[in-house]
N, CA, C and O atoms as a GROMACS GRO file, in nm:
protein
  376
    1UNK      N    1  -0.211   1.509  22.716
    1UNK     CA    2  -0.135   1.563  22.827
    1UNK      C    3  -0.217   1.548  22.956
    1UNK      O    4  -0.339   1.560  22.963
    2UNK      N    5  -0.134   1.521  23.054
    2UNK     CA    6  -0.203   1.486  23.208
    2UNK      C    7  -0.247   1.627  23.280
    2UNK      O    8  -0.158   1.705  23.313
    3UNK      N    9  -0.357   1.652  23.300
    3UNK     CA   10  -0.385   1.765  23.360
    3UNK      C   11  -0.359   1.750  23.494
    3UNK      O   12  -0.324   1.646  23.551
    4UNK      N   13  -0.377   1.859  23.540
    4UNK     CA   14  -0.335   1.906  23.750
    4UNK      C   15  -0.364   1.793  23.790
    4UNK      O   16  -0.273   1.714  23.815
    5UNK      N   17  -0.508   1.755  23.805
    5UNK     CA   18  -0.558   1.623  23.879
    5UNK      C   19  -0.523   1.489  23.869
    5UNK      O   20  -0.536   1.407  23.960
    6UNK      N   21  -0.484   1.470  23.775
    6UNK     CA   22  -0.436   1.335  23.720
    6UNK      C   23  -0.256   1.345  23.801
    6UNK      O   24  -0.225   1.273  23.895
    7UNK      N   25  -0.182   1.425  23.752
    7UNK     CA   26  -0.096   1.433  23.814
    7UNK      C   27  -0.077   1.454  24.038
    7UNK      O   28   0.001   1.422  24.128
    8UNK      N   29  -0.183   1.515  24.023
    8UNK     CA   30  -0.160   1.472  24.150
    8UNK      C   31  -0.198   1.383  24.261
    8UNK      O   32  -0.152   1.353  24.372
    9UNK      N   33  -0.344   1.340  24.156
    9UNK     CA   34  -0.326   1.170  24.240
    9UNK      C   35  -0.205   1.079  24.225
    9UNK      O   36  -0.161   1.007  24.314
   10UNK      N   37  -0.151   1.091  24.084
   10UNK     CA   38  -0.065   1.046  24.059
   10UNK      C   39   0.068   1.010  24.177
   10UNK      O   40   0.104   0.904  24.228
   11UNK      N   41   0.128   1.176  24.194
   11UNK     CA   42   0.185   1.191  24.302
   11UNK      C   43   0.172   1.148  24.448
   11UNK      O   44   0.265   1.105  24.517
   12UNK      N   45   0.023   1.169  24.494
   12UNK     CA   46   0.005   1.112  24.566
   12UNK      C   47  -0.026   0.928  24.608
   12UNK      O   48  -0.018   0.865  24.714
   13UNK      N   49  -0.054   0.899  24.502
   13UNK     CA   50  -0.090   0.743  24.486
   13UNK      C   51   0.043   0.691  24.484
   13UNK      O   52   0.048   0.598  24.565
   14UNK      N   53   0.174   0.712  24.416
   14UNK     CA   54   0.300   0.649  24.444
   14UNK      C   55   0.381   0.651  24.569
   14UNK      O   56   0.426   0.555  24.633
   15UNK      N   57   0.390   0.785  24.594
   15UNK     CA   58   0.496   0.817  24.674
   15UNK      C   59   0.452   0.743  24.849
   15UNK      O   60   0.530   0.780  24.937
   16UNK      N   61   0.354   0.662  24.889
   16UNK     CA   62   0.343   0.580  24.975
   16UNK      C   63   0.366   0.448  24.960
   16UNK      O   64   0.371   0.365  25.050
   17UNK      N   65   0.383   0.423  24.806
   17UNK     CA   66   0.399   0.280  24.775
   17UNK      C   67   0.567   0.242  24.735
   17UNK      O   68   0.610   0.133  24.699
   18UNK      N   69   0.642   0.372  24.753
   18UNK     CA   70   0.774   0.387  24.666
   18UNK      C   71   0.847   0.258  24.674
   18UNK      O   72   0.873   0.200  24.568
   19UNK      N   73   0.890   0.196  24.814
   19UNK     CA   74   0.928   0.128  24.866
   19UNK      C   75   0.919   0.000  24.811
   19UNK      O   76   1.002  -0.081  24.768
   20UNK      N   77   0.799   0.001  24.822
   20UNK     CA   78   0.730  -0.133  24.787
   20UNK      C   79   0.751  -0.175  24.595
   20UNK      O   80   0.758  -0.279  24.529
   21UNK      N   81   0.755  -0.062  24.572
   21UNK     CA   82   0.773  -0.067  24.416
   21UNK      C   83   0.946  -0.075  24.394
   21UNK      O   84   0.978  -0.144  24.296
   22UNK      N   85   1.047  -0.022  24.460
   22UNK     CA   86   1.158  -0.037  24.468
   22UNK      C   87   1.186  -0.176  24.470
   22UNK      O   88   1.257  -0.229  24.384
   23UNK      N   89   1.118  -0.260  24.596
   23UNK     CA   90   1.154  -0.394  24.617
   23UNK      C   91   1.087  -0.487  24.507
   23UNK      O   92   1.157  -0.583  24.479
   24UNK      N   93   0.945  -0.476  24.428
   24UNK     CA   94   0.943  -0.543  24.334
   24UNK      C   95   1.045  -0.518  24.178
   24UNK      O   96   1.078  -0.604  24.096
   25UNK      N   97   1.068  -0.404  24.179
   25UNK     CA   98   1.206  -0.397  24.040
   25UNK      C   99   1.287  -0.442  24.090
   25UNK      O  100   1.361  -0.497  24.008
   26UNK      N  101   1.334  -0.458  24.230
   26UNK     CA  102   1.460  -0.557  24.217
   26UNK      C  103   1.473  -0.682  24.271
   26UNK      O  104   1.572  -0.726  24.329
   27UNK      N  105   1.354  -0.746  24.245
   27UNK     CA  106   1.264  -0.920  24.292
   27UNK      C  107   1.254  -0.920  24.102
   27UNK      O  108   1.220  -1.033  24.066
   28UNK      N  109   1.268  -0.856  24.019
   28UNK     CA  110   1.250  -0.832  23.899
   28UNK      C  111   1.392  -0.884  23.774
   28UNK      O  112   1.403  -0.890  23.652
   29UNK      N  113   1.475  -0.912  23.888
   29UNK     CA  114   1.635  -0.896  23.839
   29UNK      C  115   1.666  -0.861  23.710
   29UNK      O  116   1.729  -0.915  23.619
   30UNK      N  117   1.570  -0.697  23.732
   30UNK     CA  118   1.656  -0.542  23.592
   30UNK      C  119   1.552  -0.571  23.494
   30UNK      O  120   1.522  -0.489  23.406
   31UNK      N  121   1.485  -0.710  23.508
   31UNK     CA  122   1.401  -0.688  23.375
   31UNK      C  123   1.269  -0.566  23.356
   31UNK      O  124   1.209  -0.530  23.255
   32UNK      N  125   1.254  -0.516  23.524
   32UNK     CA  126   1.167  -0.394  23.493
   32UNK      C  127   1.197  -0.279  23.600
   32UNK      O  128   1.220  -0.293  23.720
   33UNK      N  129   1.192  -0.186  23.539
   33UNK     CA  130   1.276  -0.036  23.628
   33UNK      C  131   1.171  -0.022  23.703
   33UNK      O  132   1.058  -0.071  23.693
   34UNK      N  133   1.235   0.078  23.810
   34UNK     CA  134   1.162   0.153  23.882
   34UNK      C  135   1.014   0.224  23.852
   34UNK      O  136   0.899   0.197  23.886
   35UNK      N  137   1.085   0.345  23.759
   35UNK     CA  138   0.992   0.442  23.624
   35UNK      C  139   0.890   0.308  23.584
   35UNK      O  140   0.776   0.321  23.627
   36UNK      N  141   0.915   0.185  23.509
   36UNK     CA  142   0.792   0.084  23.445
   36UNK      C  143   0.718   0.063  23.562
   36UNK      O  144   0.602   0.102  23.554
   37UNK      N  145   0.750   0.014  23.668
   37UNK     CA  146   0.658   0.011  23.760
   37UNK      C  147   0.571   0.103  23.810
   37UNK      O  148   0.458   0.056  23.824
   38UNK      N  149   0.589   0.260  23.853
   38UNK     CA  150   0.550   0.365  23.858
   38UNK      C  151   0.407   0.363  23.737
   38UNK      O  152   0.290   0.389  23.767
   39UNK      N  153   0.449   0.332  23.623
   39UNK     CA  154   0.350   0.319  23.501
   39UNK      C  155   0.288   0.218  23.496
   39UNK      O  156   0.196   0.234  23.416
   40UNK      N  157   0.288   0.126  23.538
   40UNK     CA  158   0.237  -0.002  23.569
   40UNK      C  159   0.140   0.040  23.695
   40UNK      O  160   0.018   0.023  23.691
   41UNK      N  161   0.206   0.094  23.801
   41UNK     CA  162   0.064   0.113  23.922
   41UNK      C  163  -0.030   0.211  23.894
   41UNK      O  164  -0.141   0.226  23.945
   42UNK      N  165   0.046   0.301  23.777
   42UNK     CA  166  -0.098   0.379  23.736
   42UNK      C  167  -0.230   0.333  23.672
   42UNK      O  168  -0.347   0.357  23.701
   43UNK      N  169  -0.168   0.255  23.565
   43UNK     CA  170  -0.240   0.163  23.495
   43UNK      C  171  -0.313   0.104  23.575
   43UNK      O  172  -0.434   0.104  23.550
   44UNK      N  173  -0.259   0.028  23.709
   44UNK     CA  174  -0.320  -0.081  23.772
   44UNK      C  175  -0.417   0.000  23.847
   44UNK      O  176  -0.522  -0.064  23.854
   45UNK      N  177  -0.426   0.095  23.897
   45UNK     CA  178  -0.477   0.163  23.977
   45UNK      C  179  -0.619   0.202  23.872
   45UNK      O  180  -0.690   0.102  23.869
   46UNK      N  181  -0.668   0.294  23.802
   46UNK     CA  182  -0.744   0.295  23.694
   46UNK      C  183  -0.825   0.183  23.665
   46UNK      O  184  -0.946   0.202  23.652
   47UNK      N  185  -0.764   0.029  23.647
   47UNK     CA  186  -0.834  -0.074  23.637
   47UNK      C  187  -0.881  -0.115  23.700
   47UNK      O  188  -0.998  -0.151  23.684
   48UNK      N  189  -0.804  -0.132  23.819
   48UNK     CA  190  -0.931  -0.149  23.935
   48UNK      C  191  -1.002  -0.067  24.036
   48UNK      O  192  -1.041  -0.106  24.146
   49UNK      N  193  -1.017   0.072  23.976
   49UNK     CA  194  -1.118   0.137  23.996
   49UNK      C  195  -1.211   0.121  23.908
   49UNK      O  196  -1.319   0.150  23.959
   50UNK      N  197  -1.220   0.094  23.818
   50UNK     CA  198  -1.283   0.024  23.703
   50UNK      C  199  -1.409  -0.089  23.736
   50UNK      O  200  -1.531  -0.106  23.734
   51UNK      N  201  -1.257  -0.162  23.773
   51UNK     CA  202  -1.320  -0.326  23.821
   51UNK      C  203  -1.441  -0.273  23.941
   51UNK      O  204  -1.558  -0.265  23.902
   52UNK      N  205  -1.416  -0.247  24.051
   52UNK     CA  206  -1.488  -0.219  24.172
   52UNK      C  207  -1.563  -0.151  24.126
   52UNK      O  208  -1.673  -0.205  24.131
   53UNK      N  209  -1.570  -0.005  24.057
   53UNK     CA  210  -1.656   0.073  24.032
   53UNK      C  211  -1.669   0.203  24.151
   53UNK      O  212  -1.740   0.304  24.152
   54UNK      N  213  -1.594   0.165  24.223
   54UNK     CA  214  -1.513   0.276  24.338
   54UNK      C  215  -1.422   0.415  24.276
   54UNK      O  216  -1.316   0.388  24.221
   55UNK      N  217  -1.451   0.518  24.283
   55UNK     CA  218  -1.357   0.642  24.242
   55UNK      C  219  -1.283   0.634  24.419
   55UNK      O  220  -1.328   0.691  24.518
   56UNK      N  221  -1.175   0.555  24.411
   56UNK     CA  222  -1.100   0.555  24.524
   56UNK      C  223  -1.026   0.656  24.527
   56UNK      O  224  -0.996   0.709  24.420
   57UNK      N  225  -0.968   0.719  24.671
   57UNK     CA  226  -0.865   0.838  24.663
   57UNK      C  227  -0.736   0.753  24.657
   57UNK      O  228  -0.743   0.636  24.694
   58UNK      N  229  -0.613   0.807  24.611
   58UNK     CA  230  -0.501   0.801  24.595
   58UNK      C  231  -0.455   0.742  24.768
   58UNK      O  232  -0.397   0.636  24.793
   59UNK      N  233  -0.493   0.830  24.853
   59UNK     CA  234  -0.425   0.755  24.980
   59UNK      C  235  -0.508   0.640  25.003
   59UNK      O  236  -0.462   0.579  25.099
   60UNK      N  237  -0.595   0.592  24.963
   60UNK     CA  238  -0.644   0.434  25.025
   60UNK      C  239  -0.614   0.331  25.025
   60UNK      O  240  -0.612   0.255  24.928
   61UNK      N  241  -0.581   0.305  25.155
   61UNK     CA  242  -0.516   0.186  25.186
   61UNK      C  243  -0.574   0.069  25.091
   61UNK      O  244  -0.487   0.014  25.024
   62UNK      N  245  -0.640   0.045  25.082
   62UNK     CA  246  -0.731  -0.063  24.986
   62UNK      C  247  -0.637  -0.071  24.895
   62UNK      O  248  -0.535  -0.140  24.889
   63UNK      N  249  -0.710   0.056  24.784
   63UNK     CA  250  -0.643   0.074  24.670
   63UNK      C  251  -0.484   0.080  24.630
   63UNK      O  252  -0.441   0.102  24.517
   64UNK      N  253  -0.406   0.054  24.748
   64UNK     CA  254  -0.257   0.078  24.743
   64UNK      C  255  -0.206  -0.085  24.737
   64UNK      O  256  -0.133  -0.149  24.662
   65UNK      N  257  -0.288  -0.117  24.860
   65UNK     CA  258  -0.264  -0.286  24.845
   65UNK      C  259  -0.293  -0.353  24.724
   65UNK      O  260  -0.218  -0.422  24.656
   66UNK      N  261  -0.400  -0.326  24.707
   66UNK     CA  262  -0.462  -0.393  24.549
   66UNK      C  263  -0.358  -0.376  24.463
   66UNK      O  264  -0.297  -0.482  24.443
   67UNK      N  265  -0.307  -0.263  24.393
   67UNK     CA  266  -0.188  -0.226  24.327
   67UNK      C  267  -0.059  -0.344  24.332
   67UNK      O  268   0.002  -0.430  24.269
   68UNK      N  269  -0.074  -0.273  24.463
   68UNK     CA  270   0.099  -0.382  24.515
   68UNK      C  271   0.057  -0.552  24.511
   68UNK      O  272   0.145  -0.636  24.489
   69UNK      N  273  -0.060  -0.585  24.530
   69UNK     CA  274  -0.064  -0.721  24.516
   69UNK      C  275  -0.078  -0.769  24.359
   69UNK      O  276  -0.022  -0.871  24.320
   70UNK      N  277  -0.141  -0.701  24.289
   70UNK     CA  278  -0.166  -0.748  24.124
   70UNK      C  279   0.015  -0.695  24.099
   70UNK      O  280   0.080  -0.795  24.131
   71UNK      N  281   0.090  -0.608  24.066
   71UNK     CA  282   0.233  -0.573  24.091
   71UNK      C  283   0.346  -0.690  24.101
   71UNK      O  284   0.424  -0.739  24.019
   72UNK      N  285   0.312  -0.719  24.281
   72UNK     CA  286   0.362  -0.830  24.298
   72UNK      C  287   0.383  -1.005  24.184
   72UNK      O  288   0.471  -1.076  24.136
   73UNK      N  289   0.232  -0.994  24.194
   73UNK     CA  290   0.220  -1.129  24.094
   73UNK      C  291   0.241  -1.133  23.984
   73UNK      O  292   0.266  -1.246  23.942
   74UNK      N  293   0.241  -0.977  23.845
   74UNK     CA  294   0.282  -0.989  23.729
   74UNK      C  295   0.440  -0.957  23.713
   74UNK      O  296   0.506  -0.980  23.611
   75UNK      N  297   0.493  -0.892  23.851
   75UNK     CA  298   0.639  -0.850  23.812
   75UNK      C  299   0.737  -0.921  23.865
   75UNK      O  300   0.834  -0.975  23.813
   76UNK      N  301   0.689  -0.913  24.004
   76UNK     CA  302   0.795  -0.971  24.096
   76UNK      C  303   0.775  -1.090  24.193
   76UNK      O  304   0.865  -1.129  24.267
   77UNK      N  305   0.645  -1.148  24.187
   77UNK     CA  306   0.633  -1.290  24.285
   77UNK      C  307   0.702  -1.378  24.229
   77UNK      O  308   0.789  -1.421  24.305
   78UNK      N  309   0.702  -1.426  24.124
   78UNK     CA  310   0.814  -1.528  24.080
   78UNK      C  311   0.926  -1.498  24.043
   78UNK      O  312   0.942  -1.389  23.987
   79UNK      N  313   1.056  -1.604  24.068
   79UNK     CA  314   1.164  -1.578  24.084
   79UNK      C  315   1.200  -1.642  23.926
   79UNK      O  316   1.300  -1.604  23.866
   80UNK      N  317   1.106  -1.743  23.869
   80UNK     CA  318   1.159  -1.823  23.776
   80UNK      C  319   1.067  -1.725  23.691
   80UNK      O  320   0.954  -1.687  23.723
   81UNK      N  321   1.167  -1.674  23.528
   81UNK     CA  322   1.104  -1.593  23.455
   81UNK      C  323   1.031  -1.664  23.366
   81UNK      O  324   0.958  -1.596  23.293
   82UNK      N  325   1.030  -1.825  23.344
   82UNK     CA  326   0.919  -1.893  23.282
   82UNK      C  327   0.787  -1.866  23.337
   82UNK      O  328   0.693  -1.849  23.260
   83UNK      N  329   0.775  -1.861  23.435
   83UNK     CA  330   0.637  -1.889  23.543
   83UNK      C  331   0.635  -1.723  23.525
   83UNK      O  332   0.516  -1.704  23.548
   84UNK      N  333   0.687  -1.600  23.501
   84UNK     CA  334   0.610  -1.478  23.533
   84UNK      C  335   0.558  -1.462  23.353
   84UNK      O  336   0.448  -1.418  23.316
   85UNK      N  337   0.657  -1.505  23.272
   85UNK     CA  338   0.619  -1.558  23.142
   85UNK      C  339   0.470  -1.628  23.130
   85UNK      O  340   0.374  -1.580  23.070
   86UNK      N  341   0.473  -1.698  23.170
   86UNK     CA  342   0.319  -1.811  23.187
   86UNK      C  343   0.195  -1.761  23.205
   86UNK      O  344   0.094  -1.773  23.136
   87UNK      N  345   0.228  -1.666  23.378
   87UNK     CA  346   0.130  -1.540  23.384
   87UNK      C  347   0.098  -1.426  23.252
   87UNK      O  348  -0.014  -1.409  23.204
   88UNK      N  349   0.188  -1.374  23.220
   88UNK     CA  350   0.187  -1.279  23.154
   88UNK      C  351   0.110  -1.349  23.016
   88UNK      O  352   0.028  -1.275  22.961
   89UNK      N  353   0.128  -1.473  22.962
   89UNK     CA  354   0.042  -1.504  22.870
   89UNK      C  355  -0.125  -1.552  22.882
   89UNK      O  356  -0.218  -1.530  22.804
   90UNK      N  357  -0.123  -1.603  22.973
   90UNK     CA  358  -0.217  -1.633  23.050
   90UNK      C  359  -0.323  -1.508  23.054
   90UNK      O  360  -0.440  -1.513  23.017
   91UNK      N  361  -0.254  -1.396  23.107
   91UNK     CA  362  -0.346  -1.264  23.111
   91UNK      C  363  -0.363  -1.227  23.009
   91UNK      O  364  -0.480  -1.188  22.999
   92UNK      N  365  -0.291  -1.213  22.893
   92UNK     CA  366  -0.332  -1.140  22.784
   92UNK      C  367  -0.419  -1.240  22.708
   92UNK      O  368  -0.479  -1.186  22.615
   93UNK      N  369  -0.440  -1.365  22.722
   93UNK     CA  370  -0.564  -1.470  22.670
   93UNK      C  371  -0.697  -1.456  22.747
   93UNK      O  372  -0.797  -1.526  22.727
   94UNK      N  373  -0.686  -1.367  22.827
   94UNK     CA  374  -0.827  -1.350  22.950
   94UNK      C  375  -0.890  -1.174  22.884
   94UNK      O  376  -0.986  -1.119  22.937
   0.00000   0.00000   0.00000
């Protein structure tokens, strides 16, 4: 279970990106909701605090972009679902 803190970076780490996560589920055409994405930038967020080695805050601009750009490229930059296919195998062989 997610304690106070977790939940409210949580809260705070989405609700500036809402938008932006709206427009990649539907660059997505339905194959991923709103809610998966939401779970997806948490995930993403975690990892690359990870990666950097930065305990970033929830409002940092950095860390919001970073999100939305890894986001972008596994969900919604390509239009052709072979090529987000390609990625997606690609990453899980890395």
């Amino acid at each position: 279970m997610q304690n106070r803190s977790d939940t409210s970076f949580f809260a705070r780490l989405i609700a500036p990106m809402l938008k932006q996560l709206e427009r990649i589920a539907g660059s997505s055409r339905g194959e991923h909701s709103l809610d998966d994405l939401k779970s997806e930038a948490w995930i993403a967020a975690e990892e690359i605090r990870a990666e950097d080695g930065v305990d970033y805050e929830p409002d940092d601009v950095r860390l919001q972009d970073a999100i939305l750009t890894r986001l972008r490229k596994a969900f919604g930059h390509f239009a052709n679902r072979m090529m987000r296919l390609a990625l997606l195998f690609q990453q899980l062989r890395e």
